[in-house]
C-alpha positions as CSV (number, residue, x, y, z in Angstrom):
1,X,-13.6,-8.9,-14.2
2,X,-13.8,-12.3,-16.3
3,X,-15.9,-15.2,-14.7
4,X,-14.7,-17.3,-11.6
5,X,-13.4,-20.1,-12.6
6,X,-15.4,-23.1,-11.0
7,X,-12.2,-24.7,-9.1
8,X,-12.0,-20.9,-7.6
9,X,-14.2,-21.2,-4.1
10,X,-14.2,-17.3,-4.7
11,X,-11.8,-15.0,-6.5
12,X,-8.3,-14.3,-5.8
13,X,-7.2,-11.6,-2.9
14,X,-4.6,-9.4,-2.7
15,X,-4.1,-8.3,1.1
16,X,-0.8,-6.1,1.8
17,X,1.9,-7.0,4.3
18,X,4.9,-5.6,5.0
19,X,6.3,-4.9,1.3
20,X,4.6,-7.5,0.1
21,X,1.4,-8.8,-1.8
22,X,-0.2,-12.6,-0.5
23,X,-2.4,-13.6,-3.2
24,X,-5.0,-15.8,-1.4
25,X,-6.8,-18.1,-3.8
26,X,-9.5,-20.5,-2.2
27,X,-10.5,-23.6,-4.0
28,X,-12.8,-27.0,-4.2
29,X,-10.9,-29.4,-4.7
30,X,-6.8,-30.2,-4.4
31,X,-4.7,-28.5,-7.0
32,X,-1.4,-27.1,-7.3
33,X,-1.2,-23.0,-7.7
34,X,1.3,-20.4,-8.2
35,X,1.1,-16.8,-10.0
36,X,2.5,-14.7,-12.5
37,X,3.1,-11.3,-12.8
38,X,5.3,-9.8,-15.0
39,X,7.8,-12.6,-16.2
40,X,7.7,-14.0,-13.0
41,X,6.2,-16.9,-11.2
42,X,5.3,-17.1,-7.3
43,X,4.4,-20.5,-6.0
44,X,2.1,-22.0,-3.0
45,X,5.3,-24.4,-2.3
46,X,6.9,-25.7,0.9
47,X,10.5,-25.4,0.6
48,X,10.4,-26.5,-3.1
49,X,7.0,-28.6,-2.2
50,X,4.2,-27.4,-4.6
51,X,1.1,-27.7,-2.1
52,X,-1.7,-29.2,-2.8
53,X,-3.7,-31.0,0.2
54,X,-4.8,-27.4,1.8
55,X,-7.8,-25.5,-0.2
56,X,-6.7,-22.1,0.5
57,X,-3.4,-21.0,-1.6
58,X,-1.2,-18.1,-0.9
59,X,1.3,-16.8,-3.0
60,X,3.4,-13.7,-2.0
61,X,4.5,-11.3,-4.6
62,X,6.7,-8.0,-4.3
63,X,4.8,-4.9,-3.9
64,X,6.7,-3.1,-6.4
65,X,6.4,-5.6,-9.2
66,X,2.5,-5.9,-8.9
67,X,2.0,-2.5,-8.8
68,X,4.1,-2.2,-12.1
69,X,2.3,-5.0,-13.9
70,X,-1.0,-3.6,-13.4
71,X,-2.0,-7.3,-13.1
72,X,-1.6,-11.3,-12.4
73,X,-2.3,-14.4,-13.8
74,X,-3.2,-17.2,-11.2
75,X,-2.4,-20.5,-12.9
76,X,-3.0,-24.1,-11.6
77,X,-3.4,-27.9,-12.5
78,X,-5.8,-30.1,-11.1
79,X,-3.7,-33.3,-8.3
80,X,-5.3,-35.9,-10.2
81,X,-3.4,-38.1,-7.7
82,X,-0.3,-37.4,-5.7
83,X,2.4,-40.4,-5.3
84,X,5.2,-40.7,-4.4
85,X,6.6,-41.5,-8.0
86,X,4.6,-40.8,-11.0
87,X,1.8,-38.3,-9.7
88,X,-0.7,-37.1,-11.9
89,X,-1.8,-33.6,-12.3
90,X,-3.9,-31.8,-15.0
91,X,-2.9,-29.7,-17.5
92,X,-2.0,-25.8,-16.6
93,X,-5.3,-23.4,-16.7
94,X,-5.4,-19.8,-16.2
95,X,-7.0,-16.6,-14.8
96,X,-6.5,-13.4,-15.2
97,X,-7.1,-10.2,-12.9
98,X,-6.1,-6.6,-13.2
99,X,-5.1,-4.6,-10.4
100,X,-4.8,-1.1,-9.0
101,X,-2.7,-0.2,-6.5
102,X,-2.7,2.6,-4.5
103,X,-1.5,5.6,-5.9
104,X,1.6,7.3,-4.8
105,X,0.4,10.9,-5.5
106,X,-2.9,10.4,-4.9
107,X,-4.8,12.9,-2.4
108,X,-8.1,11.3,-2.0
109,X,-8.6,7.9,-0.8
110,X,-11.2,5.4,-0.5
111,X,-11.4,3.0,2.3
112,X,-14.0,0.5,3.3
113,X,-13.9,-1.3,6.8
114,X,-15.5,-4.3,7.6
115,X,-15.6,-5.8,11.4
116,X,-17.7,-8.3,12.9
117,X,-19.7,-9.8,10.7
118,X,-19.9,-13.0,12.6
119,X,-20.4,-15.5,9.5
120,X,-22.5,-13.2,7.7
121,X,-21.9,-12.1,4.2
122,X,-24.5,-10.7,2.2
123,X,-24.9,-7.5,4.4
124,X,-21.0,-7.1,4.9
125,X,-20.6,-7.2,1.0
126,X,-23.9,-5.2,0.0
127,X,-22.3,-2.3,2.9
128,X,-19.1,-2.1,1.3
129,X,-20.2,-1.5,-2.3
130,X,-21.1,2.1,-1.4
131,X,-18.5,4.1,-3.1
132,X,-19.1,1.2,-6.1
133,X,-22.7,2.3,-5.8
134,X,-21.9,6.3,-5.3
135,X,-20.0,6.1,-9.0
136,X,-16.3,6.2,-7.0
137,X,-14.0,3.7,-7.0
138,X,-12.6,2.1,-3.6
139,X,-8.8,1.8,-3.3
140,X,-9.2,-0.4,0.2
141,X,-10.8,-2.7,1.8
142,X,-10.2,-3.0,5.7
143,X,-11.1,-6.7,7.3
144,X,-11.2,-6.2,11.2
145,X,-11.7,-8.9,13.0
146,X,-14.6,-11.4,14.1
147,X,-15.1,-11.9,10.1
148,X,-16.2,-15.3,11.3
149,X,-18.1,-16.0,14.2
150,X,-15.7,-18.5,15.4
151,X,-12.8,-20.9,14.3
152,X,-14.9,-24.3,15.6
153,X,-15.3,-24.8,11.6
154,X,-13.0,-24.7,8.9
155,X,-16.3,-23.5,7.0
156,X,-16.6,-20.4,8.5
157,X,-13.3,-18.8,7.2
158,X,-15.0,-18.6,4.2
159,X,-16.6,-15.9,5.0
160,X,-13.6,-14.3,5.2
161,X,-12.8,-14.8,1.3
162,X,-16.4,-14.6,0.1
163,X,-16.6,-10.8,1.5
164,X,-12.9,-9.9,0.3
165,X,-14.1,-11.6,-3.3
166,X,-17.3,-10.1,-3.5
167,X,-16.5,-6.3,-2.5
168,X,-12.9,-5.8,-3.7
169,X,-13.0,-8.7,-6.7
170,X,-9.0,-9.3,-6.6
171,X,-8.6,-5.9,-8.2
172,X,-7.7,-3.9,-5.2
173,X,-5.5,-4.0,-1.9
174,X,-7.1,-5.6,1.5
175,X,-5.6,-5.3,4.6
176,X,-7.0,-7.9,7.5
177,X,-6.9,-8.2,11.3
178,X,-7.5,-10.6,13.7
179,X,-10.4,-10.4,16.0
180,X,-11.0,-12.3,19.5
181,X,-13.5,-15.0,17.9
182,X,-11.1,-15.9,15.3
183,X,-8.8,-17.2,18.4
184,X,-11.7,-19.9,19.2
185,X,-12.5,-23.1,18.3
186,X,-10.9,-26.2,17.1
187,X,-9.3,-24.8,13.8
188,X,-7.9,-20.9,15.1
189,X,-4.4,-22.5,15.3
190,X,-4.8,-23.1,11.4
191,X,-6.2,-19.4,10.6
192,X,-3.0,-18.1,9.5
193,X,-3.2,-20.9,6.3
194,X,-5.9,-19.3,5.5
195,X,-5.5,-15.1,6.0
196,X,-2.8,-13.6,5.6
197,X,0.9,-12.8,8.1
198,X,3.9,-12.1,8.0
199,X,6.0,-14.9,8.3
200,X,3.5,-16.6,10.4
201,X,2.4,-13.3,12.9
202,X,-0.7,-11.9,12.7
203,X,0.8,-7.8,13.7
204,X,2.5,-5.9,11.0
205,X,2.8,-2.8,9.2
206,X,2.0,-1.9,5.6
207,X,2.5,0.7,2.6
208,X,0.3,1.6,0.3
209,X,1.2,4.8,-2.0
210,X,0.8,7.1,0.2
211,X,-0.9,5.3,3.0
212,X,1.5,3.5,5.7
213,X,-0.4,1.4,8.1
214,X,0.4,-0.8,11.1
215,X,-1.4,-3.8,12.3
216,X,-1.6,-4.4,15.7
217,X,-3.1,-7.7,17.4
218,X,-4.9,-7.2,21.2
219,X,-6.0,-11.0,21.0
220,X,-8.3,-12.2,23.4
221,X,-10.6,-9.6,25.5
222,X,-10.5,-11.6,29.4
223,X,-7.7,-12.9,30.6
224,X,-5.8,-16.3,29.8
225,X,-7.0,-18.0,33.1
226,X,-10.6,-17.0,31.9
227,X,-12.8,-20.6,31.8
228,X,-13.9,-19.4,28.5
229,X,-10.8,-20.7,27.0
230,X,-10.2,-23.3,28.9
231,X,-6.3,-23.5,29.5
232,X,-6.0,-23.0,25.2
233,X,-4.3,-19.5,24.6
234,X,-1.0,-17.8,26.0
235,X,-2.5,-14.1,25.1
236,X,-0.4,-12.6,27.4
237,X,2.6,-13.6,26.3
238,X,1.8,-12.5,22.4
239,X,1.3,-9.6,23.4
240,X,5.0,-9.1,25.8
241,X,5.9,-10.3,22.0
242,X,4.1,-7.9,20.5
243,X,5.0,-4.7,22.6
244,X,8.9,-5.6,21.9
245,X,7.8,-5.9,18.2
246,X,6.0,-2.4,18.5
247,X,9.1,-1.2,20.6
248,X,11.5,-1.6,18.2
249,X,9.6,-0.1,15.0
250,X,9.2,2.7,16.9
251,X,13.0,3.0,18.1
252,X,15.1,2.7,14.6
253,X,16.7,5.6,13.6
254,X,14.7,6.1,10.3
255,X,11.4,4.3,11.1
256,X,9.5,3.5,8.1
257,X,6.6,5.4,9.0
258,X,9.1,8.4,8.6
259,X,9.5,8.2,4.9
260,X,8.5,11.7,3.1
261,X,6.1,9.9,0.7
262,X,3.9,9.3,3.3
263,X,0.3,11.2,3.9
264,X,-1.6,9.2,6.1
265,X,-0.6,6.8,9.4
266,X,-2.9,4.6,10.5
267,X,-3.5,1.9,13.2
268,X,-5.9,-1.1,11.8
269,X,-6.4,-3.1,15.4
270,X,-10.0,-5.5,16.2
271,X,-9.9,-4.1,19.8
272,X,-10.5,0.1,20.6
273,X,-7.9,-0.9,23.4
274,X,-7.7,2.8,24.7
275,X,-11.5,2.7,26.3
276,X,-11.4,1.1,30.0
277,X,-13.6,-2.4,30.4
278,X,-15.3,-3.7,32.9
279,X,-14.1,-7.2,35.0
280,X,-13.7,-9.8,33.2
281,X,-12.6,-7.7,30.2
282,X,-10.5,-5.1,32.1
283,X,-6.8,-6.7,31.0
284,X,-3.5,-5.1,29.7
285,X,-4.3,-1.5,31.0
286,X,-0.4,-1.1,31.8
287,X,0.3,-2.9,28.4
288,X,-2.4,-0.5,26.2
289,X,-1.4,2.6,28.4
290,X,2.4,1.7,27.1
291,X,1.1,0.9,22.9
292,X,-0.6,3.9,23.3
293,X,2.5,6.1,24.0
294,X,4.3,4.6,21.7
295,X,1.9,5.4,18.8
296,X,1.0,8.9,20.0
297,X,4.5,10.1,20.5
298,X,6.3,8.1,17.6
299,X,3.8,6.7,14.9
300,X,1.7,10.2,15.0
301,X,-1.6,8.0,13.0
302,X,-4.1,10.0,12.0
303,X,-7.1,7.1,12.5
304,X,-7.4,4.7,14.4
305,X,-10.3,2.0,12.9
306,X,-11.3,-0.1,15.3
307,X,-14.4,-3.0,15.7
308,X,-15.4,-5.3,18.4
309,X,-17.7,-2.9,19.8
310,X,-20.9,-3.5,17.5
311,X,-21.0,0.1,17.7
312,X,-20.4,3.1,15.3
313,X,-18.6,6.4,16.4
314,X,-15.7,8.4,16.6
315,X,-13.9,9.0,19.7
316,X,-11.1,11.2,20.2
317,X,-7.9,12.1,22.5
318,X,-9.2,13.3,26.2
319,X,-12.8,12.5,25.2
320,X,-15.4,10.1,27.5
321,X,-14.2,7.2,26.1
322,X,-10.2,7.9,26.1
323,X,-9.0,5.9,29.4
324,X,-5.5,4.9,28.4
325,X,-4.2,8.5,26.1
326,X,-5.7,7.6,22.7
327,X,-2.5,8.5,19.8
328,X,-5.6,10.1,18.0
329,X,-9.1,9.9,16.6
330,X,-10.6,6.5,16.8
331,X,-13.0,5.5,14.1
332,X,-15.6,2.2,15.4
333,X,-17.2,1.1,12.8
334,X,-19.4,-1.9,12.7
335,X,-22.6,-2.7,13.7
336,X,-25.4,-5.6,12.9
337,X,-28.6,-6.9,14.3
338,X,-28.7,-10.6,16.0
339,X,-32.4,-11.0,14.3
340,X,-31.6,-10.0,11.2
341,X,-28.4,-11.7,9.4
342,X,-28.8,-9.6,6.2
343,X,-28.5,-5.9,8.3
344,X,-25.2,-4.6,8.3
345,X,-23.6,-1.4,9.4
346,X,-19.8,-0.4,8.3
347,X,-17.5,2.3,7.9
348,X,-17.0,4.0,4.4
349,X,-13.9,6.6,5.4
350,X,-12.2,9.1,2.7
351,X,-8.9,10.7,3.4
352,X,-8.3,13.7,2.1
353,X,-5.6,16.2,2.8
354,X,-5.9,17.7,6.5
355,X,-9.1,15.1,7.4
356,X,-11.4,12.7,7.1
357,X,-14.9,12.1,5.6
358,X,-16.4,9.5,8.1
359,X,-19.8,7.6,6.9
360,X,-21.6,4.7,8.8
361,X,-23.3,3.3,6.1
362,X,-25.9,0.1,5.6
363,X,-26.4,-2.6,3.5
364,X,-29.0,-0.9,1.6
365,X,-26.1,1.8,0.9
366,X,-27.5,4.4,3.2
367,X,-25.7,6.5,5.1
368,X,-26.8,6.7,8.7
369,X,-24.3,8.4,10.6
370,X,-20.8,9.7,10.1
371,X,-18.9,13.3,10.5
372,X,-15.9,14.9,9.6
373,X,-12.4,14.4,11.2
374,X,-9.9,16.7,11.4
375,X,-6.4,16.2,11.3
376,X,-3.8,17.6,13.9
């Protein structure tokens, strides 16, 4: 890993969607971006429109291509000033980051999840160096939801970069999720700028070597009506979006989750939506009861890795805490301390073969609770 450049906020990102790579690349101050792998470039434009205003670029690349090239270089110049004849911009500078995919043919993987860290960095990061401390490398970091503790602040989606930056370094693939507290505040309409989607929607599937993984977005926990929000979301209507979305994946005649090259399924989602909540929070049990179906008798997952809770555990099909016919094990893993911003408590999960290697580990790199999954 070469040293940040100081126009970088934080090093690069490379978060999977669909078959794709977004490169996210936050920065200080207004410059105009684009990447190169291989012999070809990828630019943060708007219909031909190199941006520059926003501080948060995002460059999508083909899957296959970066997982060829090993590699990208993220290359810029510095808007001196933008006019609308003559504009001046710096000359091009570079940086340089290797990459590893995901294996194809790879049995054991690596996975690091991080939920709910609620503006707080240092523990989140320090947590998920524990296969970097244990001598292994990690092939994925998860970002669940509730990375920030709100959206009233454009500030505080950095915390989303600074945790991606400091645990996987732009080497490896992250996958992120939206949580419930990223939907408040003056600036949640402008969160997909700065995280990744596809096309714009924040539910969607991935593949990773052997690893196929779908997205899926509960959005807000009370219902729309709830003075909490007061009148700002549709939530209810995402989700009638969603559910066709989820619908027809699960209907094609080939569905991608079908391919042979796959070993593992999993559901990345902010919300365990299968356990039964109490009034206010008790919405979309018709809705859930109906993802859940679809998942258990089409997708098959393996995991399901969950946050919101603050809690760490694993709870599977017909167990105490299965109200709505969970597709499979579900794997909580987050937890912090309200007095204590530098505790934190995530979820170092292995795959391997026919299960699981669950550990709830700290910031300190202990490991404080975890089991074995099985597979079915």
């Amino acid at each position: 890993m070469t040293r940040r450049p100081d126009i970088f906020a934080d090093l690069p990102t490379v978060y999977a969607v669909g078959k794709n790579y977004i490169i996210i690349v936050p920065v200080n101050e207004p410059c105009l971006m684009w990447v190169r792998v291989g012999d070809e470039e990828f630019y943060d434009d708007s219909n031909g429109i190199l941006r520059s205003a926003r501080l948060t670029h995002k460059m999508t690349v083909p899957m296959p291509l970066l997982d060829s090239s090993g590699g990208y270089t993220v290359l810029w110049r510095k808007m001196t000033e933008r006019k609308p004849y003559f504009s001046v911009a710096g000359d091009v500078e570079e940086y340089t980051s290797c990459f590893r995919p995901l294996d194809p043919k790879k049995e054991k993987i690596n996975i690091y999840h991080i939920a709910d860290a609620h503006n707080r960095v240092e523990g989140p990061v320090n947590a998920g160096l524990y296969f970097e401390r244990a001598g292994e490398q990690l092939d994925l970091l998860i970002l669940n939801g509730d990375i920030p503790n709100h959206s009233g602040d454009i500030a505080n989606f950095e915390a989303i970069h600074k945790i991606a930056a400091g645990v996987a370094h732009g080497e490896i693939p992250v996958v992120f999720s939206r949580g419930n507290h990223d939907m408040r505040g003056v600036c949640a309409e402008f969160i997909e700028d700065h995280t990744p989607t596809d096309g714009g929607v924040s539910y969607y599937t991935f593949r990773l070597g052997p690893v196929w993984g779908a997205v899926l977005d509960c959005a807000e926990d009370k219902p729309d009506s709830s003075d909490e929000y007061g009148h700002t979301v549709c939530c209810e209507n995402f989700r009638r979006r969603e559910t066709r979305w989820l619908e027809s994946l699960c209907g094609e005649a080939e569905p991608e989750f079908s391919d042979e090259g796959i070993k593992y399924r999993l559901v990345v989602v902010h919300n365990p939506f299968t356990e039964r909540r109490k009034p206010p929070f008790d919405i979309e049990e018709d809705t859930f009861t109906h993802w859940a179906e679809l998942l258990r008798e089409k997708v098959k997952p393996q995991l399901m890795i969950c946050g919101h809770v603050h809690r760490c555990y694993v709870s599977y099909p017909g167990g105490e805490r299965d109200a709505f016919g969970q597709p499979c094990p579900i794997v909580a893993a987050s937890r912090i301390v309200k007095d204590d911003p530098a505790f934190y408590v995530g979820g170092a999960i292995t795959l391997d073969g026919d299960h699981a290697e669950v550990r709830f580990t700290d910031n300190n790199g202990n490991v404080v609770g975890g089991e074995r999954v099985d597979f079915k």
